[in-house]
N, C-alpha and C positions, 0 to 999 in steps of 0.2 A: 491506489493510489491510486481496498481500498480504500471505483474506477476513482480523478482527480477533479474539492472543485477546483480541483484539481485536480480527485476524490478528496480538497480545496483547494484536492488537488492539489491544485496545489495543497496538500493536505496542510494547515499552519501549525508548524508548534508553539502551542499558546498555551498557557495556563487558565483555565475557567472551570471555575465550580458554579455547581447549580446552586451551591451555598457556598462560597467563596470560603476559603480558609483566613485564620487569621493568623497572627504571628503566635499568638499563644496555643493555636493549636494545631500547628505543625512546628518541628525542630528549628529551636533559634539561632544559629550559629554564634548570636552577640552574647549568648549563656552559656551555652555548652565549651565554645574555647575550641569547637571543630574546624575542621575547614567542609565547608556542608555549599552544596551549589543546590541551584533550583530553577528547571528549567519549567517552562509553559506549556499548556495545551491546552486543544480547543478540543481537543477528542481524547474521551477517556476508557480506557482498557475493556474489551470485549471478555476475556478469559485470561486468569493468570495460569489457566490450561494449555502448553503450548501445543498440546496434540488440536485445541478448538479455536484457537484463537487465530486472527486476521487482520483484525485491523493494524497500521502503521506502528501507529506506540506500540501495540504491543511487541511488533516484530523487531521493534527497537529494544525492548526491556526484552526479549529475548537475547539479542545479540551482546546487549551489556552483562547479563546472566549464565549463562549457558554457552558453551563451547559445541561449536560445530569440527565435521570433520575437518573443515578446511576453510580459510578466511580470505577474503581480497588482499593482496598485498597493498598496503596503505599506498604507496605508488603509482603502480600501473594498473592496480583491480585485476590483476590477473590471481589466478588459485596459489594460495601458501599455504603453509604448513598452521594449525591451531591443535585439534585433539590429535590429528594424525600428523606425525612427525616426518612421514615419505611415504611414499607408495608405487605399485607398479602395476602395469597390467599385464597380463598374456599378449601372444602376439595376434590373435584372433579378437583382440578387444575385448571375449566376454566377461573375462575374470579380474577382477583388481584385488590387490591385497593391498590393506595399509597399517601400516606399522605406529601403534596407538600409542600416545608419550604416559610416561609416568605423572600422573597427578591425583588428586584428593578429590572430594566431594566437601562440603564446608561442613558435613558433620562425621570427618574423619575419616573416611571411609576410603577406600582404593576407588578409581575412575578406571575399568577395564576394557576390554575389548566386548566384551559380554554385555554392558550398560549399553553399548551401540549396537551389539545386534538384535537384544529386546527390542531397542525403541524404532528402530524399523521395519523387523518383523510384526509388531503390534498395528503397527501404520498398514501394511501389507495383510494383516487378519483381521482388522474392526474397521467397521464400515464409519462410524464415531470420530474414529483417532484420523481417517484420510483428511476430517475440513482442512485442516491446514495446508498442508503439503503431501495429501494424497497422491496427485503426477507425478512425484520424485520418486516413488517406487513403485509405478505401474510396470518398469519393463527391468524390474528385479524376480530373477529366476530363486535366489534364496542369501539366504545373509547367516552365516557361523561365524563363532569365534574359537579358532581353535589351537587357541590358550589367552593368558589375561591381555598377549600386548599385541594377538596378530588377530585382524578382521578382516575376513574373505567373502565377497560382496560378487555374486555371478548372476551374470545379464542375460536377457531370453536375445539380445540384439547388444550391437555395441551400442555405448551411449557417452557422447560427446562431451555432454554435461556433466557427467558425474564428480569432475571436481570443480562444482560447483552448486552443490546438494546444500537445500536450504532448512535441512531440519537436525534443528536443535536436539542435543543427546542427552534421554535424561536417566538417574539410576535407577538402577534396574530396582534395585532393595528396597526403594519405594515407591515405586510407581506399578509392580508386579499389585500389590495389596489392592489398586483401583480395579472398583468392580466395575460399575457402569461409566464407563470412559464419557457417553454423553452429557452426563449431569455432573459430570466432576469439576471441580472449578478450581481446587488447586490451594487452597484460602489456609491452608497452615504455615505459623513462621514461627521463625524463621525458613523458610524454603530451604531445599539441598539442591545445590546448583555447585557451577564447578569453574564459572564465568570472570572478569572480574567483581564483579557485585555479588552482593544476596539480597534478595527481597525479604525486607524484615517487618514492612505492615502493609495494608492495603486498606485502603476508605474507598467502597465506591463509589464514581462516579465524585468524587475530592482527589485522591492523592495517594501514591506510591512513593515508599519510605525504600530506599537500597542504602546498604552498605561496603564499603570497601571491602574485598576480600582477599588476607594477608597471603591465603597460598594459591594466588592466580598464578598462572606460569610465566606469563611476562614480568611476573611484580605486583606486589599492589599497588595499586591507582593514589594517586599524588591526593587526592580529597578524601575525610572518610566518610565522606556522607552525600548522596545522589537523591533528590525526589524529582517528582516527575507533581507536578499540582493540575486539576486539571479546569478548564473554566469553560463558563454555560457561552459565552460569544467571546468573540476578537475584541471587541472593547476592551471589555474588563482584564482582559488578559494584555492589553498593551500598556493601560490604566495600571497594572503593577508590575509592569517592567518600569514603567516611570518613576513610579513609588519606592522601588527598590524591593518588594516581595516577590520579585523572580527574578533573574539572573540571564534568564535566556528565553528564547522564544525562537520556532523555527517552521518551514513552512509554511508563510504569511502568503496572507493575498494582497495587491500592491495598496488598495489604503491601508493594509495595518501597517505593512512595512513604511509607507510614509509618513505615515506619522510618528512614525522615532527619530525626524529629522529634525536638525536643531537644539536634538539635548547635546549637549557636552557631553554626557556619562555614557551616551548608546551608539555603538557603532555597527551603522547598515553594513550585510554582508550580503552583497547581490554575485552571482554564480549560474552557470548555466544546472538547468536541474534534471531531474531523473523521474520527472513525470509527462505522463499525457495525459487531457482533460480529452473527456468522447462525449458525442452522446449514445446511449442505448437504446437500440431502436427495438421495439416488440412486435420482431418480423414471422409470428407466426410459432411459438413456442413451446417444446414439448418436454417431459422428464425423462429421465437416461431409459425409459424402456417405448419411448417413440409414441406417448400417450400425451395427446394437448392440454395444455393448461393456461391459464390466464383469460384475460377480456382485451386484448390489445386489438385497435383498430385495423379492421381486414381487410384495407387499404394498403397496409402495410406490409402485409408478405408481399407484396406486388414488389419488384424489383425498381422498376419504373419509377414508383411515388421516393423510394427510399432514395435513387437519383437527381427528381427534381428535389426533394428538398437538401437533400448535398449541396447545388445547386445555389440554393435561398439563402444559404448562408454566407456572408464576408468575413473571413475568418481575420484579413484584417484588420477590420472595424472592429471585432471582437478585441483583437490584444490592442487597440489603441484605445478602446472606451471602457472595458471593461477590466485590463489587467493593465492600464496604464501603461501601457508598453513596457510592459517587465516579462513578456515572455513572447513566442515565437509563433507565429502563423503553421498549423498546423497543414503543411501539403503531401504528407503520407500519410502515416499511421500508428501504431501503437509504442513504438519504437521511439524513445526523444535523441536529437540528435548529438548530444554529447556521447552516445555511444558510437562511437563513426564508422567501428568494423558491420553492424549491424544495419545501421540508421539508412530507413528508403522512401524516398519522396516520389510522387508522381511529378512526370514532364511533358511538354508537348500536346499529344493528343487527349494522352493519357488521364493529366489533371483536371480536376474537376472543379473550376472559376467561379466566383462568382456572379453571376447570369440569369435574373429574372425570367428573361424572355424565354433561354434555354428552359428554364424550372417549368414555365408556363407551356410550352410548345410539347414538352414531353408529356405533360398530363394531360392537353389537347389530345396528342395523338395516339395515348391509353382510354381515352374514353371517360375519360371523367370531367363531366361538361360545368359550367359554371352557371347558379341559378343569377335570380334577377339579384339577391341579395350580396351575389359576389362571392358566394361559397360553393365550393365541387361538390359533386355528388358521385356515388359508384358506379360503375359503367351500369347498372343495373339500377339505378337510378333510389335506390332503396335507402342509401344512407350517405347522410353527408360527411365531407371532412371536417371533423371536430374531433379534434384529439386532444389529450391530455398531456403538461410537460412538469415531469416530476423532481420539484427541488427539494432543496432541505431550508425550514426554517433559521430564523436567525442568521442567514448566509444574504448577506446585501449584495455581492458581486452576483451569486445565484438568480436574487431578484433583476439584476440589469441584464444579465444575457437573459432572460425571458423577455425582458423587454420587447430586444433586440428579435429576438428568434419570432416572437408573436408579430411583430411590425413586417418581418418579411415573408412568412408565411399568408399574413394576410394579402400578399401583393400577391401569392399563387395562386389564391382560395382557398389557402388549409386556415381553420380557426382555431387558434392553439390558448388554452386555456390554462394556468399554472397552478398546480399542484402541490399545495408547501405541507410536506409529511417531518414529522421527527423522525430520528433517528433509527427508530427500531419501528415505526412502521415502514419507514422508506426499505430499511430494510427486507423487511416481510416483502412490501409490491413487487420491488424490484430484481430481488434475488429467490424467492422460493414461488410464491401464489403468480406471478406475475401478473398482476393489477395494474396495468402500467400502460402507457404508448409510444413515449418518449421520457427519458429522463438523464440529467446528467450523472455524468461517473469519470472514471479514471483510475490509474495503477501508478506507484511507482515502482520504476524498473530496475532489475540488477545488471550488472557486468553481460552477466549471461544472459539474456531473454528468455529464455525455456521456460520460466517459470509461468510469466504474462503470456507468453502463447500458446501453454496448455492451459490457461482460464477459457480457452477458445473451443475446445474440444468435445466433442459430443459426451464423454466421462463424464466432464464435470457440471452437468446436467442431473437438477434434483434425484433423488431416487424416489419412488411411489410414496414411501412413508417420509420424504419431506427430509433427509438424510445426505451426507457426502456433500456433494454439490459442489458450488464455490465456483461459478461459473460467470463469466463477465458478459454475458453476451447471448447463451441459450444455443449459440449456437452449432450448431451440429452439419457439417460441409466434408463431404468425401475427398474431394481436391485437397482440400486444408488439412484433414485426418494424413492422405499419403503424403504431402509434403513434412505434415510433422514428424513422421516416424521414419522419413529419408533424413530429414535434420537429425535425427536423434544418434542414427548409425553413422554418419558421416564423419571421419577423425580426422579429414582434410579444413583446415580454418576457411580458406579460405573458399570451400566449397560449402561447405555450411552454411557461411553467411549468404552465400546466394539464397540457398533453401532459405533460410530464413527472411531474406528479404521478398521473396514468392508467395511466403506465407500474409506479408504485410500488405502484399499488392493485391492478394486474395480479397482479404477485410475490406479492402480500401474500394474494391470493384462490386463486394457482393453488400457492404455495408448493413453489417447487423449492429454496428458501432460507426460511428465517423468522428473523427478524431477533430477536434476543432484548434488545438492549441497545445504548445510546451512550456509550462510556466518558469520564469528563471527559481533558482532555490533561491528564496529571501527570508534572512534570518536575523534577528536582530539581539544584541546582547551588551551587557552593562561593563565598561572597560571596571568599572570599578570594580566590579566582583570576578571578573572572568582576568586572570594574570597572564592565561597562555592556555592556547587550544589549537590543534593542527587539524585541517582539513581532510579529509577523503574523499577524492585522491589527494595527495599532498605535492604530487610532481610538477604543478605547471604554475606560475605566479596569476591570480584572479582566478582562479577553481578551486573546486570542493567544496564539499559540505559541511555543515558542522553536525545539525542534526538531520535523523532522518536518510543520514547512509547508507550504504549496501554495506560498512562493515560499525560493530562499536569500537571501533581505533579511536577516534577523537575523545570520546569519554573515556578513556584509560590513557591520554594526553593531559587532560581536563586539570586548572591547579586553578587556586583560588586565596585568599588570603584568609587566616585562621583569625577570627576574634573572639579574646577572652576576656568582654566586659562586657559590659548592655552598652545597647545604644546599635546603632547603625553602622556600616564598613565604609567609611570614605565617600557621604553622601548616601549611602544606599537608604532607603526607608526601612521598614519593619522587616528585618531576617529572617521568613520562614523559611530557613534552610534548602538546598537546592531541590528542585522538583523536575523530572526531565518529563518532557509532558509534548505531546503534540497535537496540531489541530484537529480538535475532533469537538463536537457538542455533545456532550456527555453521548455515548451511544452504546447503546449495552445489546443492541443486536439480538432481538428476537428471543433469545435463549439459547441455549444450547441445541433444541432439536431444530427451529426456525436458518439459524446461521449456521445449521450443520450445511445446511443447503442455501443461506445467502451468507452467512459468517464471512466467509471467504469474500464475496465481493461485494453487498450492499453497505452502507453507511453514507457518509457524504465523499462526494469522489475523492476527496484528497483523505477519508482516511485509512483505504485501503492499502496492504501492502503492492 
């Protein structure tokens, strides 16, 4: 979120096919006599592999499918109870047991304590199965189950975080049978999941068919039928929220979300959200065994240039021209501020203003002189500043902050040139080969941060064969390394979040990333088809999300009106049944072996997790 452009960052959920679905050929609810929702998106499913998969949707169609140890309480976001029913630790921190609830698998089967220590032990022995959520059990000493309902989970270090471990539990009885975990994709259905949903078809790069699943533990879900549709831009995907061929839409960037104003049938959901948009800077970047890679301008390890153009930038001209003031001036760091125990901004001396002169006067007195035509050169006079700044096509706000970022670099001397890659090459530059100089990105964040602040971490750093990865940033900082692994052992809250705020002021000072903005969640959805949906969180009145949460609460809220005739739902146009989809332009991410190593964090900013 992914980083956000958002990673669209504001990542949007929109519906868009690269061939547009029609009513006849997705499930019509005006025929079937279902109650069937259908949400949007601009970005469509990386891997229905959750050991490879990264992007947004899919973290989402993870969470709607699949049971984790433990879920946000729809409330306060703090750790409840889902597949583990309670748990405790030793008093040395290193040991947790957790007591695993009675449930099914959708093709009958017991859900034990054993289905969860496969699926993390495998994540802990294959280099493959870490893209995802590899950091989640870096400082796991070993994981048993022993017997069906107790799992015993010991730590080489306490770890803070652990309820709040973001990997999905899958059975053992068929996921043992995968040979090579890299090329596995996951593509039989009905899928064995244990969630409320099941994934019952998949079109790539079109659309994700889920169904209610009768023995969820909460209940089944009030609709029996979820798609996710997925579309090639935000147009077309707003284009049939209007038409009535999707239901919902969610992390928009502020023209799509404006333009659902004025219908009667659509009502704007504006919220503070759980992204940052950065840019990624290519300060010099190597693979997890400290071997350079990439062409990124060698200006840019210099700490200096990475300062002034911090500097060059108005971060709030950015959220006034470019996200219509729908989201927040970004004066920290990776962190958006809706999470408050966490959330740290620079002040004082500290922050880093908008200030030409500043920009100018620092690379004066680096040594990088200005020729007659107004562009810098290297103190060695060899190469000028001309760098590249890498967006994703079909992204129009993308296009405007280049603009914006080329207009004021040229006031420094840097010439910034824009780079419009697809999906899966952006991915490629940006996350494994690093081809790159600048480019934008973003995450969205959970409750916890641990997750976004180990994208930071010298680990998640390709491996030589191009492998693991998943890395936001390249980069690799010893400061940053010890403050994470003091976060990690800390069971004090309150001491924690300092570390972690140390961690933010790290990024923010040594800038391998610079955070520009925190986009509000805007989501937009058809009163006529949507009867009633709760937010996450749901505590405070004008908060939460619908889609695109830290938990699938709201889609197991989700109710919609069942029609048994043709024709359209109270206005709605053509019913191609609900599609839960997020912004993403179709992005299918390198592959399996490319996004083993950017999976995790290239696409467009807003469509990473």
């Amino acid at each position: 979120m992914g980083k956000w452009l958002a990673r669209l960052t504001a990542l949007g959920v929109a519906l868009v096919l690269a061939a547009p679905v029609t009513a006849a050929q997705a499930a019509d609810p005006a025929t079937t006599g279902k109650k069937t929702v259908r949400i949007g998106s601009i970005q469509s499913v990386d891997s229905m592999n959750p050991f490879l998969a990264v992007r947004l949707i899919a973290g989402q169609l993870q969470r709607w499918t699949y049971m984790f140890l433990t879920a946000p309480d729809p409330k306060t976001l703090q750790p409840g109870p889902d597949l583990a029913e309670s748990w405790e630790s030793s008093e040395d921190g290193l040991t947790w047991t957790f007591k695993i609830r009675q449930a099914k698998w959708s093709d009958g089967q017991p859900v034990t304590a054993h289905d969860a220590a496969w699926t993390f032990n495998k994540i802990m022995t294959d280099d493959a199965a870490k893209t995802g959520n590899g950091p989640a059990v870096e400082n796991f000493e070993s994981v048993t189950a022993t017997d069906d309902r107790t799992l015993v989970i010991k730590t080489k270090a306490p770890q803070a975080s652990m309820l709040s471990n973001p990997i999905p539990i899958v059975p053992k009885h068929v996921w043992e049978k995968v040979g090579d975990m890299a090329t596995f994709e996951n593509e039989t259905y009905p899928a064995v999941t244990n969630g409320a949903y099941i994934p019952i078809e998949h079109k790539k790069d079109n659309y994700v068919k889920l169904k209610a699943n009768p023995d969820y533990w909460q209940g089944k879900p009030k609709i029996d039928e979820l798609q996710v549709i997925f579309y090639e831009n935000p147009e077309a995907a707003i284009a049939g929220l209007k038409k009535g061929d999707i239901d919902l839409i969610g992390r928009l960037a502020a023209p799509q979300f404006e333009a659902g104003a004025g219908d009667p049938n659509i009502v704007q959901w504006n919220t503070p959200g759980r992204r940052a948009a950065y840019l990624q800077i290519n300060h010099g970047v190597t693979t997890s065994d400290d071997k350079p890679i990439g062409d990124g301008h060698p200006a840019l390890k210099d700490l200096k240039v990475r300062q002034a153009i911090h500097h060059a930038i108005d971060k709030q001209a950015l959220v006034d021209q470019v996200q219509n003031g729908l989201a927040v001036p970004a004066n920290g760091s990776i962190v958006p501020p809706m999470y408050t125990d966490f959330f740290w901004e620079a002040t004082g001396e500290d922050k880093i203003s908008f200030d030409l002169a500043k920009a100018n006067q620092i690379l004066d007195e680096a040594g990088y002189k200005k020729g007659d035509d107004g562009v810098r050169t290297m103190p060695d006079g060899k190469r000028k500043l001309e760098m590249r700044f890498s967006i994703h096509t079909d992204t129009p706000h993308e296009d405007k902050l280049a603009q914006f970022l080329t207009g004021w670099f040229k006031e420094i001397g840097i010439t910034l040139t824009t780079r419009k890659l697809d999906s899966n090459k952006f991915a490629e530059e940006t996350g494994s080969t690093a081809l790159f100089d600048i480019a934008i990105s973003g995450w969205s964040v959970n409750p916890d941060p641990e997750e976004v602040l180990a994208t930071h971490l010298c680990s998640r750093r390709p491996t030589p064969s191009g492998e693991g990865g998943g890395t936001e940033s390249f980069y690799c900082d010893k400061q940053y390394e010890d403050l994470y692994q003091a976060q990690l052992k800390e069971l004090d809250p309150t001491k924690r979040a300092d570390l972690i705020k140390q961690m933010q002021q790290r990024l923010y000072t040594d800038a391998p990333v610079i955070a520009i903005y925190y986009p509000n969640n805007l989501e937009l959805y058809r009163k006529d088809r949507i009867t009633s949906i709760t937010p996450i969180p749901s505590g405070k009145q004008g908060e939460g999300i619908l889609y695109g949460g830290a938990s699938g609460y709201p889609m197991i809220t989700l109710d919609a009106p069942a029609v048994a005739t043709g024709g359209s739902a109270q206005g709605g146009g053509s019913n191609t049944g609900m599609i839960i989809g997020i912004v993403a332009a179709a992005v299918v991410v390198l592959g399996a072996g490319g996004f083993l190593l950017s999976r995790r964090r290239k696409t467009t900013s807003d469509e990473r997790e």
